[in-house]
C-alpha positions in Angstrom: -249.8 -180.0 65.7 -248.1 -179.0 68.6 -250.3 -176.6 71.2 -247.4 -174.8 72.1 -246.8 -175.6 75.8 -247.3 -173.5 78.3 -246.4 -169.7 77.2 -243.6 -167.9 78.7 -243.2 -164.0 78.9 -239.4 -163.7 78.2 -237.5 -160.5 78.4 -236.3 -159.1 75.2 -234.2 -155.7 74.0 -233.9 -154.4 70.7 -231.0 -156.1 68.4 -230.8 -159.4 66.4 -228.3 -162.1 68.0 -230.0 -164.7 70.4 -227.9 -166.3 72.7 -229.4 -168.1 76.1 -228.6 -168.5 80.0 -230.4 -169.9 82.7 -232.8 -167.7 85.3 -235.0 -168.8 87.8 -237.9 -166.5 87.6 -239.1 -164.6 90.6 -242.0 -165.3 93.0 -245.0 -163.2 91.5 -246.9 -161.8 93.8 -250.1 -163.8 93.3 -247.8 -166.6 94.2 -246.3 -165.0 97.1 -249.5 -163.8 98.4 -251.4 -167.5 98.1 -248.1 -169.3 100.0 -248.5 -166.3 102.8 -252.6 -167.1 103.0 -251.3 -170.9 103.1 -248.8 -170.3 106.0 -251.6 -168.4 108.2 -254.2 -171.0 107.5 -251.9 -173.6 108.4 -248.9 -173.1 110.0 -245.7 -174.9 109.3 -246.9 -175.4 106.0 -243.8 -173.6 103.4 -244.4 -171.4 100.3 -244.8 -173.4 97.0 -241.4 -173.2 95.3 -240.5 -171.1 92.4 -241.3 -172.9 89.0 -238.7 -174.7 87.4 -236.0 -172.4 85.6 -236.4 -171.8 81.5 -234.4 -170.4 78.5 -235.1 -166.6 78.3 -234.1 -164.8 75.1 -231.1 -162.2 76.2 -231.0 -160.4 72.5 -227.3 -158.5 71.9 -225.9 -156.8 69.0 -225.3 -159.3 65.2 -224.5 -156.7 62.3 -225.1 -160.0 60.2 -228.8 -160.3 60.8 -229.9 -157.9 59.0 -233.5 -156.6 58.2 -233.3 -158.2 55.3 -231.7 -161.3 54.3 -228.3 -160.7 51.4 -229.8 -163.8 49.8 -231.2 -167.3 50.2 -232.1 -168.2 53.7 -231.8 -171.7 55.0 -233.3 -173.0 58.3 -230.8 -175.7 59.8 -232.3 -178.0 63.1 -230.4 -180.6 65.1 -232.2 -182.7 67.1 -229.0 -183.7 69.1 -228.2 -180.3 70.1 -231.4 -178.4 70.2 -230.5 -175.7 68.7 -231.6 -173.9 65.3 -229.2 -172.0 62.9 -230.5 -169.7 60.3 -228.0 -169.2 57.4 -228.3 -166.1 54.9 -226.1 -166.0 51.5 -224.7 -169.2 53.0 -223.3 -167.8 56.2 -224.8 -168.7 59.6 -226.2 -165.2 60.4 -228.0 -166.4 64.1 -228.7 -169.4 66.3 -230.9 -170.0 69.3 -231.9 -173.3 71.5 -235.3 -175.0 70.6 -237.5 -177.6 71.7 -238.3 -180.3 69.6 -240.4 -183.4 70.1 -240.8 -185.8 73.2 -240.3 -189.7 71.9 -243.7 -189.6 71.9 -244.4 -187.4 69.4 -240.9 -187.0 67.6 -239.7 -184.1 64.9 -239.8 -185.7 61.4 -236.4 -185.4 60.2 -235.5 -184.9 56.3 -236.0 -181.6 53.6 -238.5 -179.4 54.2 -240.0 -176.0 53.4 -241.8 -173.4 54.9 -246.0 -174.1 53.5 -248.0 -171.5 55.0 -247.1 -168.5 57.7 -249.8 -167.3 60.5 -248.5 -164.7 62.4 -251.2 -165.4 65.2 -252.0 -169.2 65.1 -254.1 -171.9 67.6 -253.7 -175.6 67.4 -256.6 -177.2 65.6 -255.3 -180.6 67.0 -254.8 -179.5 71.1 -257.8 -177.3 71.9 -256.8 -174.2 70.2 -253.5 -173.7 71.6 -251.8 -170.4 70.8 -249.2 -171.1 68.1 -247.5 -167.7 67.4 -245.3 -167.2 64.6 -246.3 -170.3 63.5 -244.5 -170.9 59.8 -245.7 -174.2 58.7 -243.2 -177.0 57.2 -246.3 -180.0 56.5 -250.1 -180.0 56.6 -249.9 -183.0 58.9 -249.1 -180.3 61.7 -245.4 -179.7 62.2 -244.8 -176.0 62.6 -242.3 -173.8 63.8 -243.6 -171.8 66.3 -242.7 -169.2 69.8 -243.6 -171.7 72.5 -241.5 -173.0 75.8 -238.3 -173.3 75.7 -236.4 -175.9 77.5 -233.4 -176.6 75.5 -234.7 -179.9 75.7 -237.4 -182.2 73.7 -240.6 -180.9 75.1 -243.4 -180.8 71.8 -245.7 -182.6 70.2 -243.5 -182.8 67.5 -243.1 -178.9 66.3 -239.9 -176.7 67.1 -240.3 -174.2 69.2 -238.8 -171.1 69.6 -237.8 -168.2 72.3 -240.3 -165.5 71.6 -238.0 -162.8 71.0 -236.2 -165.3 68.1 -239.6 -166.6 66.7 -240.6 -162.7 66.5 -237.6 -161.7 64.6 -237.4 -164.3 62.3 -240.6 -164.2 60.9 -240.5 -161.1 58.4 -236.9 -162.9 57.7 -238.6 -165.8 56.0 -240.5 -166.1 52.7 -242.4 -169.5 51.2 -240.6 -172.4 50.4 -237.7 -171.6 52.4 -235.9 -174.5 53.1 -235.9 -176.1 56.5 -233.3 -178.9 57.3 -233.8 -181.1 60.6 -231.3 -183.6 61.2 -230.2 -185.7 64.1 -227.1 -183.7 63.9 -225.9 -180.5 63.1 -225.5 -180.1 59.0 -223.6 -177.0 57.4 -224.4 -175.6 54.3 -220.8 -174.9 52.0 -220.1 -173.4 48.9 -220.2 -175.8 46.1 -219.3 -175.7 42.3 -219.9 -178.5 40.1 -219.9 -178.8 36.2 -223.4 -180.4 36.4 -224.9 -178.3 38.2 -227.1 -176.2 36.4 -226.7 -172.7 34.6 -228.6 -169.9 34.1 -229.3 -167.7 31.1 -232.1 -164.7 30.2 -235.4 -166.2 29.0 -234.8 -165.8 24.5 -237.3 -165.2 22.4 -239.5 -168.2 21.1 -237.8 -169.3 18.5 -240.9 -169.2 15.8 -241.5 -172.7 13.8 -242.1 -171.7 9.8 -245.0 -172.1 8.9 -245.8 -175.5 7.2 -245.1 -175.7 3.1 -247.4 -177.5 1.3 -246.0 -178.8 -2.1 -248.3 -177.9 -5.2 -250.7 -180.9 -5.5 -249.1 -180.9 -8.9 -246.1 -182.1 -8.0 -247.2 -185.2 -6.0 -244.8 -184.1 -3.1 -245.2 -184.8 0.6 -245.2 -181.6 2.9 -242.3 -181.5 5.1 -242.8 -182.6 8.9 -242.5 -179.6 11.4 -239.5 -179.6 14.0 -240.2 -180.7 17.7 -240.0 -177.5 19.3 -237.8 -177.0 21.8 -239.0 -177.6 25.5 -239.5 -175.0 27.1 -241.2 -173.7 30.3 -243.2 -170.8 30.9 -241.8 -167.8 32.3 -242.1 -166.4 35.5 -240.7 -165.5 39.2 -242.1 -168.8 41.3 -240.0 -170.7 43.4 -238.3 -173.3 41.6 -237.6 -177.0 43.6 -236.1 -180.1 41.8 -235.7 -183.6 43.0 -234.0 -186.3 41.6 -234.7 -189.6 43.2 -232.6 -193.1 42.7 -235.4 -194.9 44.0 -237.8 -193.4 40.9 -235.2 -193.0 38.1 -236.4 -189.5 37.5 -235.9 -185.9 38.0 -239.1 -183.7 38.9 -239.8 -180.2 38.7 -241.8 -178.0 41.0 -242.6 -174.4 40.8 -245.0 -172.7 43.1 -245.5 -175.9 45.0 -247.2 -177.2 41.3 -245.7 -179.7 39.3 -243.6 -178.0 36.3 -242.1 -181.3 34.6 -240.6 -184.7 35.2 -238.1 -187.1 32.8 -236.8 -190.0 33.1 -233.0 -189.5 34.2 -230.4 -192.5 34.1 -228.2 -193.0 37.1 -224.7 -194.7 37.0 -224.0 -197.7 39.3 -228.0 -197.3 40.8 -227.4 -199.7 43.3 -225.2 -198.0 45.0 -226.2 -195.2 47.4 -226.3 -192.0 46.3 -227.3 -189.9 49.5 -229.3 -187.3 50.4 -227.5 -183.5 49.4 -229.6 -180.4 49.1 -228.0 -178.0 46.4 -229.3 -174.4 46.1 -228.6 -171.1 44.1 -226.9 -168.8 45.8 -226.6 -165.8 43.0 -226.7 -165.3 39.3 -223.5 -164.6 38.0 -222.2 -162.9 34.7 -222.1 -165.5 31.5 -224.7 -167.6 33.1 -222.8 -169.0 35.7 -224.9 -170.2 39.3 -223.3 -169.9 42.6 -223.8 -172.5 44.6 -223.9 -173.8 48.3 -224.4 -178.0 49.0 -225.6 -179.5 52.5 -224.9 -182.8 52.8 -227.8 -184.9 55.5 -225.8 -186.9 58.2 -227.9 -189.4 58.7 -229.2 -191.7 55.9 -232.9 -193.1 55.9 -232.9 -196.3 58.8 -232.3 -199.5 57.6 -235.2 -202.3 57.2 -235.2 -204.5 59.9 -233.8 -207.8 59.1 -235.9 -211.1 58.6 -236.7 -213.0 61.6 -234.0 -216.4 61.9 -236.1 -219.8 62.2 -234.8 -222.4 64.6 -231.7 -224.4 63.3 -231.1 -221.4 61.1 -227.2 -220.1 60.9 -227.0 -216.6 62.7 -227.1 -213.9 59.2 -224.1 -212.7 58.3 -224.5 -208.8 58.5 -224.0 -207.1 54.7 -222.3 -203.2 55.1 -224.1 -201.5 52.4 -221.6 -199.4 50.8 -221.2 -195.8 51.9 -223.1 -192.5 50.1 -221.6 -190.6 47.8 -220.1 -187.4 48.0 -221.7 -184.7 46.7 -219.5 -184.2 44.2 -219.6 -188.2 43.4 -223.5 -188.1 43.3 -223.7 -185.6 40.7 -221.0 -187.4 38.6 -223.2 -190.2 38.4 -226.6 -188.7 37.5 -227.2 -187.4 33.7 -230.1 -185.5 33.0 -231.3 -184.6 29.1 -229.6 -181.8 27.8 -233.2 -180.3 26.6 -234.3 -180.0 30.8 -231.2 -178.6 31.5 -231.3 -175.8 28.7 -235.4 -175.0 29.5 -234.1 -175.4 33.7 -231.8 -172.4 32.9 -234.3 -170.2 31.8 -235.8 -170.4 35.2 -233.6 -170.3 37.5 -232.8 -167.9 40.0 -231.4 -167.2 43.6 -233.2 -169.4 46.2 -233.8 -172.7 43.7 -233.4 -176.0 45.0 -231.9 -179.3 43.8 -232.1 -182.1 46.5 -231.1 -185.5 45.2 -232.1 -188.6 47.3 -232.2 -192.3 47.2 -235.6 -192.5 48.1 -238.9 -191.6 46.7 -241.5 -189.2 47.6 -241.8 -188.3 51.5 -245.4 -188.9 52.7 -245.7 -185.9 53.0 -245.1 -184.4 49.8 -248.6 -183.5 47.8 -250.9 -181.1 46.7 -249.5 -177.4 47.9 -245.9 -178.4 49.0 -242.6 -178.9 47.9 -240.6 -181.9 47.4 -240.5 -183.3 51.3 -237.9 -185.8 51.9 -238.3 -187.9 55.1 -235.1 -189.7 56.6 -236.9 -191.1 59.8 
């Protein structure tokens, strides 16, 4: 995990938008006093130079960024520009410059969540760092975290944040939040789509009659019981789902645990589908979801191609054929009806669908939510 760099104190005033300018700090006076002991010991000999100049957090009035988010909150990073957006209810509410990782130690792009939040935090990895803030998005050691702030790629693979941001956004956030980083920038929008799921009020069990047994005088064999409905227990945990092209299936998490996974069939599978993160914006009346899609700008890397042996004719390159739409990719994926009728008993504002052509990230496991690497 990234230890954080070395800590900044940044000047801060009460209110909620972050925006960001250059200052070069002034000469302290332990500074100031060591380059004057240096010029008397050896004269001719100048006074070290300020340290290099660094973001500050200069914190203005934002009406939108509330002390409380209006609804789901989504964490949006490009790596290209720096800079982290925080969307509430769909809307981009604040937005601040970061520092990501060095090429060294790059940022994992792909879906993410927030695992685990420490408000005070040190790095296990780099010799008990401080980490403040730190709200965890793997348990390989990616966090985001208050750190120094370049506005350039400066970590050990974590995104840091100005103090006065990382302080304010962490009673914003709750678990399983989603956290986007992608090589560019990627928008949530409002989405509608018939197959996207609805919700509904949890019904009663529907009871199964009880079995009737013919009279043994009449010979008769007892009538077999009804399936019964699938159906999944009640209760207010985060809901993810993920349908992957690669696996054929839909999965279900709640919680973090595994809830339930069916097969799903996919039209035209060899074609791309892309990766799209859908999420539930708000309940509606007669069951009906709104809806906000994000579509990923950059697809997983391609394999590297075979090696040519001597006398061999150069390849011809192939152009895989482009992702589909959002709109296209749910068009071509039918899931049972049961799933969707037990889904709608559970869903609820902040539940995920992310639908990718690939399989499990390495990351996904034991305590997490469906992680979807793209590089």
């Amino acid at each position: 995990m990234d230890h954080g760099g070395g800590q900044r104190s940044y000047s801060s005033t009460r209110g909620l938008q972050v925006t960001s300018t250059f200052n070069r700090p002034a000469i302290s006076r332990r500074d100031l006093a060591l380059g004057l002991a240096a010029s008397t010991l050896a004269p001719g000999l100048a006074v070290a130079a300020p340290k290099a100049a660094v973001f500050r957090d200069v914190v203005a009035d934002a009406p939108d960024w509330l002390a409380k988010p209006k609804g789901p909150v989504i964490i949006v990073v490009s790596i290209a520009d720096q800079r982290l957006t925080l969307y509430d209810n769909g809307v981009s509410v604040a937005s601040t410059p970061v520092s990501t990782g060095v090429p060294e130690h790059p940022t994992p792009r792909g879906v993410f969540s927030i695992l685990q939040k420490q408000r005070h935090h040190k790095s296990n990895i780099y010799s008990d760092a401080p980490m403040p803030f730190m709200q965890r998005i793997t348990w390989s050691g990616v966090a985001l975290h208050e750190g120094h702030v370049t506005g350039r790629p400066a970590s050990h693979g974590c995104v840091r944040l100005p103090k006065a941001f990382a302080e304010r956004l962490w009673p914003y956030t709750r678990m399983g939040m989603r956290v986007i980083i992608a090589e560019e920038d990627a928008r949530p929008f409002e989405f509608s789509h018939p197959r996207l799921f609805t919700a509904r009020p949890r019904e009663a069990a529907a009871t199964v009659p009880p079995r009737q047994y013919a009279q043994a005088a009449t010979g008769e064999e007892p009538a077999p019981e009804p399936p019964a409905p699938l159906a999944f227990p009640p209760g207010p945990g985060h809901v993810s789902m993920f349908v992957s092209r690669k696996e054929g299936k839909l999965f279900i998490r709640r919680d973090f645990a595994p809830l339930h996974e069916t097969p799903v069939e996919i039209m035209n599978p060899a074609r791309p589908l892309g990766l799209h993160v859908f999420t539930a914006m708000e309940l509606r009346d007669g069951g009906s979801v709104r809806w906000t899609a994000l579509d990923m700008p950059d697809p997983p890397a391609p394999p590297p191609a075979p090696r040519p042996r001597k006398g061999d004719p150069p390849p011809v390159p192939v152009l895989a054929p482009p992702p589909s739409s959002a709109s296209e990719a749910l068009d071509r994926i039918a899931i049972p009806d049961d799933v969707r009728n037990a889904l709608a008993s559970v869903i609820h504002p902040g539940a995920s669908l992310v639908v990718s052509d690939q399989g499990f990230g390495k990351e996904t496991g034991k305590g997490t939510d469906f992680i979807v690497l793209t590089r």
